[in-house]
N, C-alpha and C positions, 0 to 999 in steps of 0.2 A: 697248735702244732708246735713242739720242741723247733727250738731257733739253735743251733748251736755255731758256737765264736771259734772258729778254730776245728780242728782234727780229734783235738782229744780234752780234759778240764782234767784237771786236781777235785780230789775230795775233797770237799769245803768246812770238813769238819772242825769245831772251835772245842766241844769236848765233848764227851759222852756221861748222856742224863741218865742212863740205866740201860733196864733190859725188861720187856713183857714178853714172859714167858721165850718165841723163839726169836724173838726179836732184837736188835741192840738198836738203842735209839740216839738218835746223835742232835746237838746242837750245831747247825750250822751255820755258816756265814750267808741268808737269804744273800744278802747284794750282790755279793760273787756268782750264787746260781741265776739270781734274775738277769744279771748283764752278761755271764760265760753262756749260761747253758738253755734257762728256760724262762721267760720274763711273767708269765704265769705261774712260777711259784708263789705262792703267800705264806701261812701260817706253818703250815708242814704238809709234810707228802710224804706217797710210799708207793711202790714200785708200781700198783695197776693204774696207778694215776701220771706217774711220771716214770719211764722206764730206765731210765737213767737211774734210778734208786735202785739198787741193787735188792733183792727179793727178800731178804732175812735184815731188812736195816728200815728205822722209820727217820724221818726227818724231822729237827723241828729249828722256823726260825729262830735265831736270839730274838729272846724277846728283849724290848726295854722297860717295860711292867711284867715283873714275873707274877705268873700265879694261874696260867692258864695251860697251862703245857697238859696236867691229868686231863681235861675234856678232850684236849688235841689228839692223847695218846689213845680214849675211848674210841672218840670218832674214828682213827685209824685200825683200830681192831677191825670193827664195823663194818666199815667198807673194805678192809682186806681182805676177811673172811666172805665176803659175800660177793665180791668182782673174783675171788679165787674159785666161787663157783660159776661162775658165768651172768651173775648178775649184772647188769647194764651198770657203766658211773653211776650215772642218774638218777634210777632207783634206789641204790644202795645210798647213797646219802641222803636221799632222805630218809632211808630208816635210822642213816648215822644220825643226824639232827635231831629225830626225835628222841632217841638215846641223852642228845647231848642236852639238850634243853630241861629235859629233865632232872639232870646232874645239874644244870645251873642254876634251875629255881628252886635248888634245896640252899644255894649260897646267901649270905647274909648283905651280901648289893643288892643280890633280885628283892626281895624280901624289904628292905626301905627305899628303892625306888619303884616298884610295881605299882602303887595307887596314881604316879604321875602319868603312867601310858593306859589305864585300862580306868580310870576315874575320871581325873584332870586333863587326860588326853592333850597332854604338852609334854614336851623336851625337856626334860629338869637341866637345869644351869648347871649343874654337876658336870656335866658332859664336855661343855667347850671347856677347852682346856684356855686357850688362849688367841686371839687374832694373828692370823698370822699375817693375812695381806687383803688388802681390799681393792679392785678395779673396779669401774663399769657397772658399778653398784652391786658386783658378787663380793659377796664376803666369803674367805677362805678361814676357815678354824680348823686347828687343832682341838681333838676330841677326844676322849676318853675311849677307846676300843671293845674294852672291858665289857662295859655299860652297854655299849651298842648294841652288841653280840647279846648279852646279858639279857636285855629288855626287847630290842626291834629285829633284829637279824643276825644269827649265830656264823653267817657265813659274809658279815661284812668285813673285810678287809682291806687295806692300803687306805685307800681313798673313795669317796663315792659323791654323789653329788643329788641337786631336787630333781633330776629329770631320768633319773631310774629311781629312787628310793621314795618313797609317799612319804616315810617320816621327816627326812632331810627339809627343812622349811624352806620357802620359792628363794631364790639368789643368792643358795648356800651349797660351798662347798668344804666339805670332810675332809680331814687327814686325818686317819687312825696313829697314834702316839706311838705303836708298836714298830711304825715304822723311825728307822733311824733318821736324825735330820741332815743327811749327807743327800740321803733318798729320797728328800720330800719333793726337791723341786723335780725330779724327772717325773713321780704322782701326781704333782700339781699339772703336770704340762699333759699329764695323760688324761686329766679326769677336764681338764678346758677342752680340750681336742673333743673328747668324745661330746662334752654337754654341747658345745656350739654345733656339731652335726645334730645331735635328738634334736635342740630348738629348733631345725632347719627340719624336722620330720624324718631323718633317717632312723630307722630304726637301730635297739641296742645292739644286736652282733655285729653288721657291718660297722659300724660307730665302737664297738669295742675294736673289731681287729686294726682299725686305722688307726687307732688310738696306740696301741701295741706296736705298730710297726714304727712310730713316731718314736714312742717313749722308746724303744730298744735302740734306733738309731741314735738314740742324742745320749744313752747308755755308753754308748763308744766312740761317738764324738761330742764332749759335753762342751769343748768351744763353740760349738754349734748352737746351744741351749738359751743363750740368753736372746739371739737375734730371733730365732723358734717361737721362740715363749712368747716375744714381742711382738709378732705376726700373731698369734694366736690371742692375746689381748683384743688385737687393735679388732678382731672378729666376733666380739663378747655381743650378743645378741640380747633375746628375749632370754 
């Protein structure tokens, strides 16, 4: 459910990437829409999905790896055209996905890392980017996004953890690179919230929207964030 900060938000816009066909697509500032307007934005959006997008505009985060925006913009055809008929979200992307996967295993990534997940069935080292924090025996890395999307899951984004994702190995936790490092710790503190409720058996939804309501509140109080974080630490389970 749209969260909105306020009566009304500013356009977020950072500049404008083109136009398909009736479209003008815009690059915008994700941090501003996830803390103003929707904490559920990720990669991009467009108006059946977030109605705050005005109807003739596509969204896309800034990225900090550019080079993914053309899938972004397929997908959004995709699903526009097909929720503009009354097709369900849910349906409609995954015909987007299959579209888009498509388009990605012509890329020359999919293409020399593919024998690592469908041969060697391991994680290639390519991916972590780097450690970013370890507690309680979970390790937190930084990861390639790209790669993720590329190889295991076209719809992973921000962060993700082993206790929704099969690929993620046991007492690891993701931050996709895409995400700015301004934004990683309110990630990090959304994807410990949710994994310490799964370990405890709640299932993904109710364990994502807690996680949401958490990560938005500390969105708009981040002096709050560090004392947060450290309640949530000291909860690091199985």
């Amino acid at each position: 459910m749209m969260k909105k900060y306020g009566e009304s938000f500013k356009h977020p816009s950072i500049k404008k990437f083109g136009t398909r066909g009736k479209f003008a697509i815009w690059v915008v500032d994700g941090n501003y829409v996830r803390t103003y307007i929707d904490e559920e934005f990720t990669n991009y959006g467009q108006h059946y999905r977030f109605k705050f997008i005005p109807q003739n505009e596509f969204w896309l985060d800034k990225e900090a790896n550019e080079g993914e925006a053309n899938y972004f913009i397929d997908s959004m055809l995709v699903i526009n055209r097909l929720m503009a008929k009354g097709v369900s979200h849910k349906k409609a992307v995954k015909v987007a996905d299959r579209v888009e996967r498509r388009e990605r295993h012509k890329s020359k990534v999919f293409k020399r890392f593919v024998h690592w997940v469908f041969h060697l069935k391991k994680v290639p080292k390519e991916i972590y980017k780097k450690l970013l924090q370890e507690f309680n025996g979970i390790k937190v890395w930084l990861v390639d996004g790209e790669l993720v999307r590329d190889l295991f899951y076209i719809d992973f984004t921000e962060g993700g953890h082993d206790k929704v994702y099969f690929f993620i190995p046991e007492k690891e936790i993701w931050i996709d690179d895409d995400i700015s490092p301004y934004e990683r710790k309110f990630v990090l503190l959304h994807e410990l919230h949710e994994r310490t409720l799964m370990a405890k058996g709640i299932k993904y939804g109710p364990s994502h929207e807690s996680s949401s309501k958490i990560e938005f509140f500390c969105r708009h109080h981040p002096n709050k964030l560090k004392k947060i974080m450290k309640e949530e630490i000291e909860k690091i389970g199985d």
